[in-house]
VMD Tcl script that builds the backbone (N, CA, C; Angstrom):
set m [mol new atoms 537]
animate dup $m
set s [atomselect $m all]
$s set {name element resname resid chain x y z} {
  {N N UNK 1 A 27.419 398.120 345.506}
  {CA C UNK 1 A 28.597 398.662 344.852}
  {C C UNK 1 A 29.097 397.621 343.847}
  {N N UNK 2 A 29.473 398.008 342.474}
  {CA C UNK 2 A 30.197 397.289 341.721}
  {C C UNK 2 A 30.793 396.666 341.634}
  {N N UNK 3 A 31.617 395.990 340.651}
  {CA C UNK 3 A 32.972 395.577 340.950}
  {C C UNK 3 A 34.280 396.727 340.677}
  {N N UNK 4 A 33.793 397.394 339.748}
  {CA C UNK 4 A 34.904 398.321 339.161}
  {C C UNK 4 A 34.804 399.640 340.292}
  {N N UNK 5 A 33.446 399.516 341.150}
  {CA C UNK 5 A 33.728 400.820 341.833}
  {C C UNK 5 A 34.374 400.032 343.145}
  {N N UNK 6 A 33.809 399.057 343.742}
  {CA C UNK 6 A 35.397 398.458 344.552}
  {C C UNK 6 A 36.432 398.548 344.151}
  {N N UNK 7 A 36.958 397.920 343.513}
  {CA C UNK 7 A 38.255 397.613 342.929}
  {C C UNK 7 A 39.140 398.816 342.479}
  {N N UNK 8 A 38.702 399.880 342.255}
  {CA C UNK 8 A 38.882 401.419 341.438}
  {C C UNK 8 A 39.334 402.530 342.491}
  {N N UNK 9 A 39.290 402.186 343.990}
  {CA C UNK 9 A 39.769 402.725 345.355}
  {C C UNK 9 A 40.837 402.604 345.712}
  {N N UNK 10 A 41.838 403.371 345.962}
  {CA C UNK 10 A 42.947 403.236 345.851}
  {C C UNK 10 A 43.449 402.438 347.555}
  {N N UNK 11 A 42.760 402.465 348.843}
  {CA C UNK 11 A 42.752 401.588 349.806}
  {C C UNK 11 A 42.317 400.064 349.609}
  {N N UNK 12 A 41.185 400.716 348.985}
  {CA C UNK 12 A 41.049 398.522 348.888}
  {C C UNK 12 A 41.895 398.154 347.241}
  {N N UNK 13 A 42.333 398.552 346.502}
  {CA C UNK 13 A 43.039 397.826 345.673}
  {C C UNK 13 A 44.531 397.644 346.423}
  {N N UNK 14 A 45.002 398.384 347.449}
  {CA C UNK 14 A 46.012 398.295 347.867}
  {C C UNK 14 A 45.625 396.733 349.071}
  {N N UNK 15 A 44.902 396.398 349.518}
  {CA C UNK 15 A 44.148 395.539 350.533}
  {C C UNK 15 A 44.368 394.209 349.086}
  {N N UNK 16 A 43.207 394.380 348.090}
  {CA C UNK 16 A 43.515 393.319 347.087}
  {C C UNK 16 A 44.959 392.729 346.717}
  {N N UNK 17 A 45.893 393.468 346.285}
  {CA C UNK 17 A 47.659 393.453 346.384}
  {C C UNK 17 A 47.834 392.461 347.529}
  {N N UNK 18 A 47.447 393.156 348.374}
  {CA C UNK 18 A 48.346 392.106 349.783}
  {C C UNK 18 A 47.617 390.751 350.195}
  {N N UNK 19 A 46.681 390.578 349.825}
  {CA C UNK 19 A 46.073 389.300 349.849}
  {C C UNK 19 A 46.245 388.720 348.389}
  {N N UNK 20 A 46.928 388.926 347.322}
  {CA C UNK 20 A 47.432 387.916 346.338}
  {C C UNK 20 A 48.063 386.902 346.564}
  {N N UNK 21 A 47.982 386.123 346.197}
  {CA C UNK 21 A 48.892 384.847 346.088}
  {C C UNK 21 A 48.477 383.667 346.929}
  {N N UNK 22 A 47.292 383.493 347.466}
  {CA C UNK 22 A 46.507 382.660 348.168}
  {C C UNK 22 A 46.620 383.036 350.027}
  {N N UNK 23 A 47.072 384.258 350.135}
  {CA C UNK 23 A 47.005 384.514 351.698}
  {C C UNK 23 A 46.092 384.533 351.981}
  {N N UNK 24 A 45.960 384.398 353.582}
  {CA C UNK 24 A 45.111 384.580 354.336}
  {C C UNK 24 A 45.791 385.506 355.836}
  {N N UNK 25 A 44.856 386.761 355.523}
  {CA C UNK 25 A 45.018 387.716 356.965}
  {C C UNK 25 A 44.007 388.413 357.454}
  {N N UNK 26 A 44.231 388.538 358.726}
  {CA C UNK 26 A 43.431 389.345 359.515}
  {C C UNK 26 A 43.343 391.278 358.831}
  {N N UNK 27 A 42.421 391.831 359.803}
  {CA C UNK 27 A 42.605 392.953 359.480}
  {C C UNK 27 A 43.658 393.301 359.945}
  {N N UNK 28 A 44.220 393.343 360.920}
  {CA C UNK 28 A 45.169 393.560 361.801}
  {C C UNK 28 A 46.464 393.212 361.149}
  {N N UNK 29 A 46.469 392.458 360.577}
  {CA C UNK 29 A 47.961 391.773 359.508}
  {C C UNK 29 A 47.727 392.861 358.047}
  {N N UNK 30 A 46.833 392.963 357.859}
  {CA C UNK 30 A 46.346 393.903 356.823}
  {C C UNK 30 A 47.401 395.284 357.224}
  {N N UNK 31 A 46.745 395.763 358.247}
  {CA C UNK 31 A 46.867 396.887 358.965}
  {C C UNK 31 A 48.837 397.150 358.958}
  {N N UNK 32 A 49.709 395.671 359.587}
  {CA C UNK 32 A 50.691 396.105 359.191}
  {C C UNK 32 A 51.202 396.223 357.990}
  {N N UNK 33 A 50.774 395.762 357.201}
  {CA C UNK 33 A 51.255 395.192 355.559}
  {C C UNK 33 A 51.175 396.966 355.073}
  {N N UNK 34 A 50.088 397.756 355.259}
  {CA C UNK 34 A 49.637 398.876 355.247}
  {C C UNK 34 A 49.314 399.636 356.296}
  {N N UNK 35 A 51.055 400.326 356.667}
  {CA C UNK 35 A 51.274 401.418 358.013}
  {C C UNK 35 A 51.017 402.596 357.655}
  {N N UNK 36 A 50.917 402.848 356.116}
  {CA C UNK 36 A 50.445 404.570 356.122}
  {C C UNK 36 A 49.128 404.825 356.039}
  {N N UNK 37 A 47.902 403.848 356.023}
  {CA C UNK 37 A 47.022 403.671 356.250}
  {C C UNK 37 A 46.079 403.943 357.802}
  {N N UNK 38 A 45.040 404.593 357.907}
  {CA C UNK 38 A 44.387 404.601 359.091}
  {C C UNK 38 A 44.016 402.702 359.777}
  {N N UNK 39 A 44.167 402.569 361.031}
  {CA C UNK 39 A 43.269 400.993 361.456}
  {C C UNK 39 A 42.233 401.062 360.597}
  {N N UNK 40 A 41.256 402.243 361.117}
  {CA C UNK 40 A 39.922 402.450 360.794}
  {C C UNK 40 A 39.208 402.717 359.497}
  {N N UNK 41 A 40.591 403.129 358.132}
  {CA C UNK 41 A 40.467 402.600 357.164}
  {C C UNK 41 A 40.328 401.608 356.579}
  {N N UNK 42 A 41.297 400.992 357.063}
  {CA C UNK 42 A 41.337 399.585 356.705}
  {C C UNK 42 A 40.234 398.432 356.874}
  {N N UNK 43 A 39.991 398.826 358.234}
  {CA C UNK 43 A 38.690 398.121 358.916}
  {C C UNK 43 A 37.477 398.329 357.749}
  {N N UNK 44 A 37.266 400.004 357.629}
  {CA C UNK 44 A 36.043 400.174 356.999}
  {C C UNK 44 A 36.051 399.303 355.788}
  {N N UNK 45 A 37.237 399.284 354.889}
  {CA C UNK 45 A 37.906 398.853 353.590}
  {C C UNK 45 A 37.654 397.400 353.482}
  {N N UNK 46 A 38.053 396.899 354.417}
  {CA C UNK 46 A 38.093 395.219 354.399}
  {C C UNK 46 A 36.657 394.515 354.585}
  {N N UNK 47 A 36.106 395.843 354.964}
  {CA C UNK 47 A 33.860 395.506 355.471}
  {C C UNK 47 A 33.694 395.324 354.346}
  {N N UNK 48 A 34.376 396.360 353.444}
  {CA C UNK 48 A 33.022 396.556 352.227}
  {C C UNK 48 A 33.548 395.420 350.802}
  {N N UNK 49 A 35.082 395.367 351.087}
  {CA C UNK 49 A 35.239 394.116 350.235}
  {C C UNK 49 A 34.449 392.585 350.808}
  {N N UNK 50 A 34.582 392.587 351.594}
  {CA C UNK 50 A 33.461 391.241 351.787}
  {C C UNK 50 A 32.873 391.819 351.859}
  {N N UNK 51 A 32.013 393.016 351.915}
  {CA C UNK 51 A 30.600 392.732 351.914}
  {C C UNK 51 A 30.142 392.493 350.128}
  {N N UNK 52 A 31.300 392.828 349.589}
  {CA C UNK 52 A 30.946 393.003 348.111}
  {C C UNK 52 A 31.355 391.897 347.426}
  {N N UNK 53 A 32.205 390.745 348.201}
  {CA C UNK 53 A 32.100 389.454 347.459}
  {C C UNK 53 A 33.466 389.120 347.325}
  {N N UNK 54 A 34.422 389.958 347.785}
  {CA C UNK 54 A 35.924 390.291 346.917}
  {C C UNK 54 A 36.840 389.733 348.227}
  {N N UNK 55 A 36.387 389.467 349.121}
  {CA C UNK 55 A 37.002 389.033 350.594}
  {C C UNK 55 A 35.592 387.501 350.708}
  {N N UNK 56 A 36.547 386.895 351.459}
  {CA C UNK 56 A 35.472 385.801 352.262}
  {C C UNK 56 A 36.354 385.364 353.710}
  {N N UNK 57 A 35.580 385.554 354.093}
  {CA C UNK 57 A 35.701 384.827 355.574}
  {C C UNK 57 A 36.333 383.333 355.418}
  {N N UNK 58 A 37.651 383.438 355.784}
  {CA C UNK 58 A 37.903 382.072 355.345}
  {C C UNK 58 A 38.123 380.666 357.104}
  {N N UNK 59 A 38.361 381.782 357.994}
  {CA C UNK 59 A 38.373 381.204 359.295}
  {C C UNK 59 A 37.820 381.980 360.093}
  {N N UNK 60 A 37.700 381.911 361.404}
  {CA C UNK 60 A 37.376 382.399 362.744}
  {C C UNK 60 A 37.904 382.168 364.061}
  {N N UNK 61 A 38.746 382.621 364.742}
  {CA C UNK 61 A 38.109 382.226 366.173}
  {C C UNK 61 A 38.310 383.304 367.188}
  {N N UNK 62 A 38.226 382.500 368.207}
  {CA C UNK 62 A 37.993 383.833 369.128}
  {C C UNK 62 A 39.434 384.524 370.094}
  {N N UNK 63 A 39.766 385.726 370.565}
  {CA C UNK 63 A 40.580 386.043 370.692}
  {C C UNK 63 A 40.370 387.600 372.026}
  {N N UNK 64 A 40.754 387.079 372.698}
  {CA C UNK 64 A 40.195 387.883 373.842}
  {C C UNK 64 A 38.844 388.298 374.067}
  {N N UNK 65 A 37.765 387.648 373.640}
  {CA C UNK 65 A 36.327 387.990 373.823}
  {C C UNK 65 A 35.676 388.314 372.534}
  {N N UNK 66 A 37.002 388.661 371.388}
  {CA C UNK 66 A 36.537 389.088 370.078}
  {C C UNK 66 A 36.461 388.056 369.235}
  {N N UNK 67 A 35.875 388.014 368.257}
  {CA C UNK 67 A 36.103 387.212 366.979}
  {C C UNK 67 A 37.127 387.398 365.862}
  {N N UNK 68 A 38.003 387.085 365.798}
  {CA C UNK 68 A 39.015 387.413 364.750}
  {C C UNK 68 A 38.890 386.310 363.738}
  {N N UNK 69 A 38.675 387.405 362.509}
  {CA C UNK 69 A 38.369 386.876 361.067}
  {C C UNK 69 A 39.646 386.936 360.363}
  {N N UNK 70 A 40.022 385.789 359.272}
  {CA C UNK 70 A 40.850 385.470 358.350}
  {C C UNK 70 A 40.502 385.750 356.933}
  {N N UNK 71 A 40.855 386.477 356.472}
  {CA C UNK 71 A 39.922 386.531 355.141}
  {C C UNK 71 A 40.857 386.191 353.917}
  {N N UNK 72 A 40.491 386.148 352.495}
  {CA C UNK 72 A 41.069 385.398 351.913}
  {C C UNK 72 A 40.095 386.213 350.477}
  {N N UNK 73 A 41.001 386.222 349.333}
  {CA C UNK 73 A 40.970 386.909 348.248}
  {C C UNK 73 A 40.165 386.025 347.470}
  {N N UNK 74 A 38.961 386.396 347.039}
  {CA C UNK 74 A 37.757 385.521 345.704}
  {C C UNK 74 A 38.579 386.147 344.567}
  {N N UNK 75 A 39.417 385.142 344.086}
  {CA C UNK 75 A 39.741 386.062 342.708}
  {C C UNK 75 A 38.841 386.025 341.312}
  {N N UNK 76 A 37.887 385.167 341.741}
  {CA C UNK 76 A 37.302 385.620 340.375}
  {C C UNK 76 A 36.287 386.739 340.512}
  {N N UNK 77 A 36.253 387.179 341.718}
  {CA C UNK 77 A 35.517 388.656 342.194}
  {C C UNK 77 A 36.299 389.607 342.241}
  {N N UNK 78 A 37.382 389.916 342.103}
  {CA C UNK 78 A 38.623 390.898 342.414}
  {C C UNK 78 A 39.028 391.512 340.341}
  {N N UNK 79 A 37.954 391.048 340.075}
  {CA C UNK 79 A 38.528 391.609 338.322}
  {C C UNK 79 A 37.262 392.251 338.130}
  {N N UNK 80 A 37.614 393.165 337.104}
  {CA C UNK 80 A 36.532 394.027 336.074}
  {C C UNK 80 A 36.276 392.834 335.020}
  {N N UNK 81 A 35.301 392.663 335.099}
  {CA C UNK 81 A 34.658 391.675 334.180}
  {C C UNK 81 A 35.091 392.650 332.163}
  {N N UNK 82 A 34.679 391.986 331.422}
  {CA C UNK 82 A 34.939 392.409 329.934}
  {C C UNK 82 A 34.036 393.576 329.791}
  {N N UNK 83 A 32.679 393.014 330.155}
  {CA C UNK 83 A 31.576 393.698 329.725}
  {C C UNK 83 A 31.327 395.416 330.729}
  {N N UNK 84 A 31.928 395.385 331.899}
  {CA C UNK 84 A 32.316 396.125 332.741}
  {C C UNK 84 A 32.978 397.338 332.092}
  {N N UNK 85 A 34.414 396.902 331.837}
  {CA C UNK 85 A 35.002 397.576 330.940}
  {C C UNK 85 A 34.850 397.990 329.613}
  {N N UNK 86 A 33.981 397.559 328.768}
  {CA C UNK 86 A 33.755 397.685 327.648}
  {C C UNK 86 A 32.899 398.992 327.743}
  {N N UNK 87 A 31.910 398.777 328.682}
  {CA C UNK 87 A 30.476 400.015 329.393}
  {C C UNK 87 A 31.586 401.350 329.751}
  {N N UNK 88 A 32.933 401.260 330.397}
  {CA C UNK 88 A 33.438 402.089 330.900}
  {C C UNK 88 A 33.343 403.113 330.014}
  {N N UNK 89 A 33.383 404.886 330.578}
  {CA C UNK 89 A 33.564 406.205 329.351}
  {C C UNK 89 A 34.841 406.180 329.986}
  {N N UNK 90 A 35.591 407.288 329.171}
  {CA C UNK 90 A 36.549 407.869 329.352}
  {C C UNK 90 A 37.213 408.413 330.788}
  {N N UNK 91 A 35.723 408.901 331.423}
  {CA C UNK 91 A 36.156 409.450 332.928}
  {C C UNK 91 A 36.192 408.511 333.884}
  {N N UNK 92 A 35.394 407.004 333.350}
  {CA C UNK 92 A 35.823 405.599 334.279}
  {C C UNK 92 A 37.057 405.244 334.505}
  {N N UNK 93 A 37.861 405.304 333.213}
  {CA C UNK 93 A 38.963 405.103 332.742}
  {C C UNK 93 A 39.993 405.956 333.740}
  {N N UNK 94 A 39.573 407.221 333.422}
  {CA C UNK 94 A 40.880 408.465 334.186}
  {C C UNK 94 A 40.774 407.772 335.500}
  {N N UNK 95 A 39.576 407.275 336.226}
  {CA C UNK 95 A 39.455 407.392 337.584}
  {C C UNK 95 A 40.144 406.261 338.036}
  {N N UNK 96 A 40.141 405.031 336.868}
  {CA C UNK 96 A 40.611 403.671 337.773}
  {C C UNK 96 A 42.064 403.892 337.919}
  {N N UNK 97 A 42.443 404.247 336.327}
  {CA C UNK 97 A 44.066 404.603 336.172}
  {C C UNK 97 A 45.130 405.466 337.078}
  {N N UNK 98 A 43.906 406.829 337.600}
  {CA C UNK 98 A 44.231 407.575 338.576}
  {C C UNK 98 A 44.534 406.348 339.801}
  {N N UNK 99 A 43.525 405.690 340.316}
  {CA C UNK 99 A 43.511 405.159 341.952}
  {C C UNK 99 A 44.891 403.359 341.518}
  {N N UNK 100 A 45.040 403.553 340.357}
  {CA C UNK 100 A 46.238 402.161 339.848}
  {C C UNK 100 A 47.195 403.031 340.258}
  {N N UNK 101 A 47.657 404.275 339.975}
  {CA C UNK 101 A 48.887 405.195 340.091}
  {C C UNK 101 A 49.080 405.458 341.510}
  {N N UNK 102 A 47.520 406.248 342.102}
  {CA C UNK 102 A 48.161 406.115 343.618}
  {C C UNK 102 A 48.292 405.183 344.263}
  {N N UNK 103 A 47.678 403.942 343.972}
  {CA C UNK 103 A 48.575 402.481 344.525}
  {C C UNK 103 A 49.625 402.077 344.120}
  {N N UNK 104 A 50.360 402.403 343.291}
  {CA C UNK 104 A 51.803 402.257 343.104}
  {C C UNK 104 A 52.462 403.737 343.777}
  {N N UNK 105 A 52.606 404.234 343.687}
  {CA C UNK 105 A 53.183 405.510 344.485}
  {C C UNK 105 A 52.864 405.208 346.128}
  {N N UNK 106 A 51.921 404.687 346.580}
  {CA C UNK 106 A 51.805 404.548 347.747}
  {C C UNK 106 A 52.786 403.406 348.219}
  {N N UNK 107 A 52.454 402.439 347.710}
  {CA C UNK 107 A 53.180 401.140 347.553}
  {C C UNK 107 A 55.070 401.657 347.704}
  {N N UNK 108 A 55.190 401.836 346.876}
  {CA C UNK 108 A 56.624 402.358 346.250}
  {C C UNK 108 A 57.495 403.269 347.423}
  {N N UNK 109 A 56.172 404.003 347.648}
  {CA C UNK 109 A 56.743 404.444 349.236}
  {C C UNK 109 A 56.797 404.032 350.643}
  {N N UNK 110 A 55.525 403.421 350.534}
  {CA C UNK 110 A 55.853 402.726 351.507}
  {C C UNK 110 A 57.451 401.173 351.662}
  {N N UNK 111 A 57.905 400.775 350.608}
  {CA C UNK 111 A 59.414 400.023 350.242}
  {C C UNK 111 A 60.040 401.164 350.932}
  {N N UNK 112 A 60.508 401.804 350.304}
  {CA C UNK 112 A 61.692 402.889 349.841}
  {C C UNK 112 A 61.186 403.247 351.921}
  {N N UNK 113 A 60.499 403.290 352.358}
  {CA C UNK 113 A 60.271 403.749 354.009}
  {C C UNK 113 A 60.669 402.297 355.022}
  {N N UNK 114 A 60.641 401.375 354.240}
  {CA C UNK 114 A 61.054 400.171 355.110}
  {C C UNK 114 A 62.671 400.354 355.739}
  {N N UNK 115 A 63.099 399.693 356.452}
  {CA C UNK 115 A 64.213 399.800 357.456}
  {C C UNK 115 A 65.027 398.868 356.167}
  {N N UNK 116 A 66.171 399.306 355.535}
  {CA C UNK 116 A 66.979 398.138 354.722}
  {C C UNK 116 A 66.641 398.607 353.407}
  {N N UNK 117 A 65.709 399.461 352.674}
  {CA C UNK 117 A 65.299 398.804 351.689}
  {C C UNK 117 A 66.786 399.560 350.935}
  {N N UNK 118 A 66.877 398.705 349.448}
  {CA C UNK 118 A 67.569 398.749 349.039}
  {C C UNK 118 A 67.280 398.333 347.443}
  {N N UNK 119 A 66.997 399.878 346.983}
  {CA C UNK 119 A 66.577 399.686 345.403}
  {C C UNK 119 A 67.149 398.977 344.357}
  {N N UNK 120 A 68.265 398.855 344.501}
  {CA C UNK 120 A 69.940 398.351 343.986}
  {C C UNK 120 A 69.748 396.387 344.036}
  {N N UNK 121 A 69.724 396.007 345.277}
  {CA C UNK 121 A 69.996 394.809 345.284}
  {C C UNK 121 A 68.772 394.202 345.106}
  {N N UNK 122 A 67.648 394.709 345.084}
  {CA C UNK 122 A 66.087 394.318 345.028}
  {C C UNK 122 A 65.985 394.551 344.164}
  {N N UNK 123 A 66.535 394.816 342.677}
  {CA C UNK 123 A 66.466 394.841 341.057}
  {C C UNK 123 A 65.545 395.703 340.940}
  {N N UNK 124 A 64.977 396.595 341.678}
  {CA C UNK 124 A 63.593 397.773 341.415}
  {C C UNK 124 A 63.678 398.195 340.060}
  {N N UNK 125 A 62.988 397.895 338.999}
  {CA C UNK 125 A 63.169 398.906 337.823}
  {C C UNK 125 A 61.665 399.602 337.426}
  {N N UNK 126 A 61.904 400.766 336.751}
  {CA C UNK 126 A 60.523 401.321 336.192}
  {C C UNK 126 A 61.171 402.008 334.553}
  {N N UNK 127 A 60.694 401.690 333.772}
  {CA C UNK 127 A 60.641 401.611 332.341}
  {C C UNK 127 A 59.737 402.399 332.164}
  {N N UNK 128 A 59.963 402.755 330.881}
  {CA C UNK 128 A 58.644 402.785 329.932}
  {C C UNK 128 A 59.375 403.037 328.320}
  {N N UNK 129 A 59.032 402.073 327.252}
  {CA C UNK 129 A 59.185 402.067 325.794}
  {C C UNK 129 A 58.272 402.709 325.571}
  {N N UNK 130 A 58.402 403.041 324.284}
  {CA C UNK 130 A 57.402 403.388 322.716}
  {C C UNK 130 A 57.667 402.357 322.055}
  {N N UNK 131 A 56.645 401.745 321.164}
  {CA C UNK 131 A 56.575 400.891 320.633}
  {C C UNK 131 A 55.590 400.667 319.902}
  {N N UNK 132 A 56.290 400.423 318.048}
  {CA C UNK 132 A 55.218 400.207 317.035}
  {C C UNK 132 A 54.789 399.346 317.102}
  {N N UNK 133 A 53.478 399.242 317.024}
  {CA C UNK 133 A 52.639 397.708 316.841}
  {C C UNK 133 A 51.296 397.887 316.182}
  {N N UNK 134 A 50.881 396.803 315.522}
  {CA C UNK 134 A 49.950 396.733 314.644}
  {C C UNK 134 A 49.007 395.794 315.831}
  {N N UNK 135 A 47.620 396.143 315.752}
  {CA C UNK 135 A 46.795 395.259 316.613}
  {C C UNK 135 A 47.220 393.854 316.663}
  {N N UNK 136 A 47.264 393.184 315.369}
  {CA C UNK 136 A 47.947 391.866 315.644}
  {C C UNK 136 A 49.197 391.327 316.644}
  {N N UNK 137 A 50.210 392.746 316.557}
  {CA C UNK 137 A 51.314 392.623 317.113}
  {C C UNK 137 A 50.849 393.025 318.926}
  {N N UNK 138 A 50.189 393.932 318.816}
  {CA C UNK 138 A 49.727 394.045 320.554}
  {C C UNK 138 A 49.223 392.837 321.033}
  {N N UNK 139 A 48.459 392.404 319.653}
  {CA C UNK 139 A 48.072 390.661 320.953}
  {C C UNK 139 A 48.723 390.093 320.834}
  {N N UNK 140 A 49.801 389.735 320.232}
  {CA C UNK 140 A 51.014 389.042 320.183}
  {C C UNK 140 A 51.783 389.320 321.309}
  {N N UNK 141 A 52.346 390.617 321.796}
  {CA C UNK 141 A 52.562 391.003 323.007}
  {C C UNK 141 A 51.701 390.843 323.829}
  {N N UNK 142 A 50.426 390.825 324.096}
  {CA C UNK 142 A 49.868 391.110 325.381}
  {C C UNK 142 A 49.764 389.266 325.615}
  {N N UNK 143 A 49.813 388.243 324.905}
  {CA C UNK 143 A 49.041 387.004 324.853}
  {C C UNK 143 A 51.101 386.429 325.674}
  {N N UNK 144 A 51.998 387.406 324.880}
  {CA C UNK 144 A 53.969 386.481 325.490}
  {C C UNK 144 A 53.686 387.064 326.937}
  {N N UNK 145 A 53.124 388.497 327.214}
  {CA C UNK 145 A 53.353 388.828 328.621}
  {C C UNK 145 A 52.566 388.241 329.070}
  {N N UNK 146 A 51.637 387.486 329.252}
  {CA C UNK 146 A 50.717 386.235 330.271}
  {C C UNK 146 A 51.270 385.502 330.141}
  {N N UNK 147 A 51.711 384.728 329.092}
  {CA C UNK 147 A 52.317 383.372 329.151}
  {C C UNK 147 A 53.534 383.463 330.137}
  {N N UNK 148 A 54.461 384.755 329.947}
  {CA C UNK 148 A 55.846 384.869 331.048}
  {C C UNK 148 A 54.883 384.866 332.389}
  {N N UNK 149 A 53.930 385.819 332.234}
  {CA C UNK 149 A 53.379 385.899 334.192}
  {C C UNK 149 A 52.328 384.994 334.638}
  {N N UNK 150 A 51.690 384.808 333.868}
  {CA C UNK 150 A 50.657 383.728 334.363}
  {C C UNK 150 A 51.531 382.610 335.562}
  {N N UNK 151 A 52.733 381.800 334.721}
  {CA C UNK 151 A 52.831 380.551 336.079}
  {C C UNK 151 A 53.748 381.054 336.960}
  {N N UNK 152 A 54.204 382.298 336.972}
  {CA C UNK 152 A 54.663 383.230 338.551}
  {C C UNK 152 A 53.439 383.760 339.229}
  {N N UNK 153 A 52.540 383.731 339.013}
  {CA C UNK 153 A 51.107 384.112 340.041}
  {C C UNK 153 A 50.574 383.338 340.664}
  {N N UNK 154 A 50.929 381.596 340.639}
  {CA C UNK 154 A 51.140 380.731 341.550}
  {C C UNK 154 A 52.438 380.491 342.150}
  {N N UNK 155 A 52.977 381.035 342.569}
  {CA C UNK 155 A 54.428 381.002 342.837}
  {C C UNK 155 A 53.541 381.080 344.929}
  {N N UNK 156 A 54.451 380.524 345.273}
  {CA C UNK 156 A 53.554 380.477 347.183}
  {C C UNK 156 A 55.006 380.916 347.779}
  {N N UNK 157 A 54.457 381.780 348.499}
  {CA C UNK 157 A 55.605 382.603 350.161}
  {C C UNK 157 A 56.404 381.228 349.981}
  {N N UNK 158 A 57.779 381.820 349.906}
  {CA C UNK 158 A 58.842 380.944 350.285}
  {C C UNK 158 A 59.878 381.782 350.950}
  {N N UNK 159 A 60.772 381.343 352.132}
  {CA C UNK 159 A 62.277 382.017 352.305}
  {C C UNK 159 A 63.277 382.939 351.737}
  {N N UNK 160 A 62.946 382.031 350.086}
  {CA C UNK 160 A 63.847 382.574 349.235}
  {C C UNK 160 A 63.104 383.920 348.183}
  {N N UNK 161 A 62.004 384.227 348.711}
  {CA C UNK 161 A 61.506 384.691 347.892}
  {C C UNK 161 A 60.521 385.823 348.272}
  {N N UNK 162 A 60.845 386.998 347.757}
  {CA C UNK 162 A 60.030 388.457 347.997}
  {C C UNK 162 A 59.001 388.793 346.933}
  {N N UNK 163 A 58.095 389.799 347.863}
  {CA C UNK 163 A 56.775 389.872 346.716}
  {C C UNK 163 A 57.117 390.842 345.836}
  {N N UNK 164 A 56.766 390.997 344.413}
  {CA C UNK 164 A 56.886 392.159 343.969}
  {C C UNK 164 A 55.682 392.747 343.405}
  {N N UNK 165 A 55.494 393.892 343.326}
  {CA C UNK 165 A 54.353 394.150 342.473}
  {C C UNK 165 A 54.769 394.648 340.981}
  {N N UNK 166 A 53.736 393.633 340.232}
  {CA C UNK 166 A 53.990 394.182 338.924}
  {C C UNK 166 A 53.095 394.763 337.796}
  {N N UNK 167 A 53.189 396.082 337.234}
  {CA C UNK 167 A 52.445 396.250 336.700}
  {C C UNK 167 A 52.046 396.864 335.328}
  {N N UNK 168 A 52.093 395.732 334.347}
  {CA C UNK 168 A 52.300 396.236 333.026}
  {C C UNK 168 A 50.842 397.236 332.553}
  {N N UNK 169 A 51.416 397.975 332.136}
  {CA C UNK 169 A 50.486 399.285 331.236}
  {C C UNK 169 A 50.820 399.507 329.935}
  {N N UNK 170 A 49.737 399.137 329.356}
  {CA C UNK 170 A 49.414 399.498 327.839}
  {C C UNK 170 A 48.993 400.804 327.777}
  {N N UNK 171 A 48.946 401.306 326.730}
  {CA C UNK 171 A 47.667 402.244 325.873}
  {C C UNK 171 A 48.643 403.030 325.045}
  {N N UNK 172 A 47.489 403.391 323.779}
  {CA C UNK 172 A 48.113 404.064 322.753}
  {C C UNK 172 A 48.534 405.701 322.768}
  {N N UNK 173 A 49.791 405.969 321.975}
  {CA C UNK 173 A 50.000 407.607 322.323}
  {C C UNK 173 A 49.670 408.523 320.873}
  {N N UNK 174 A 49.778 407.564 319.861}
  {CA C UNK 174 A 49.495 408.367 318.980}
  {C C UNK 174 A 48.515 407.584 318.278}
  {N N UNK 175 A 47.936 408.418 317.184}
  {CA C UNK 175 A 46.973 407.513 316.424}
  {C C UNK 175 A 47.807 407.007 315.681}
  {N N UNK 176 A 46.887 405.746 315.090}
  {CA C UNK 176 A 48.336 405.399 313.787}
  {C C UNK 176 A 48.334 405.813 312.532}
  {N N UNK 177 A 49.378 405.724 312.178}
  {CA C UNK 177 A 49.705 406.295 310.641}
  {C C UNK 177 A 49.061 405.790 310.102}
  {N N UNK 178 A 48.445 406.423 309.004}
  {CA C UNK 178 A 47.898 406.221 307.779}
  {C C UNK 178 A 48.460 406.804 306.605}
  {N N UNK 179 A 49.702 406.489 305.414}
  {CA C UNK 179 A 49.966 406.694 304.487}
  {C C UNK 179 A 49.459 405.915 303.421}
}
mol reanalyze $m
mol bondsrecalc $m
mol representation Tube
mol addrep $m
């Protein structure tokens, strides 16, 4: 299996999410992180990312007769490479974008189902602009939004501090003018 056809599943990209930021969990920690999820999803889910390179075994030991594994996110296996995407058609596209949407809707619900949550004081926002831009100006934007997120993606579990997921989306709605 690929990388884009891993990654493009709306269970294991939700599995990828929760192992960001240098964690390390069991399936079982998995499993609570993701309660609307089957065990036995998850289980199957978390096989096939390590088996596909995107999980590694990062500890072991033993635990009532079983082996309990720690696994831990390869991030330079957890991306669609350039050339990946470049190969993608149109219906690659619908499909990843589709399984990005039901991981945010899943996600989103599963918050909003937590005991407390509270959209208000947890700054929750969802946007969306229109916005003119000339190719130059999109990489101009796309090159300020890494520079703002890039050194919050090392940011490590602290007290003071909750995960969020974030997820900027591009793409064009109209063609552009030509006068």
């Amino acid at each position: 299996m690929d990388s884009a056809e891993l990654l493009t599943h709306p269970v294991r990209l939700r599995v990828v999410h929760a192992m960001r930021g240098g964690r390390t969990l069991t399936t079982a920690e998995l499993c609570a992180l993701i309660p609307d999820v089957s065990k036995a999803t998850v289980y199957r889910h978390v096989d096939l990312l390590a088996t596909g390179g995107v999980l590694e075994v990062a500890d072991e030991r033993r635990v009532r007769g079983a082996v309990e594994r720690r696994y831990r996110l390869r991030q330079d296996r957890a991306v669609i490479d350039a050339e990946t995407a470049a190969s993608a058609s149109p219906d690659d596209y619908r499909r990843a974008f589709a399984a990005a949407m039901a991981v945010l809707h899943a996600e989103f619900n599963a918050y909003l189902d937590r005991d407390g949550a509270d959209p208000t004081a947890d700054l929750v926002g969802f946007r969306q602009h229109a916005v003119w831009l000339s190719p130059d100006e999109l990489l101009d934007l796309i090159g300020e939004l890494r520079t703002a997120i890039l050194p919050r993606l090392a940011n490590e579990a602290a007290p003071d501090r909750a995960r969020y997921l974030l997820s900027p989306i591009l793409f064009p709605t109209e063609e552009p003018h030509t006068d």
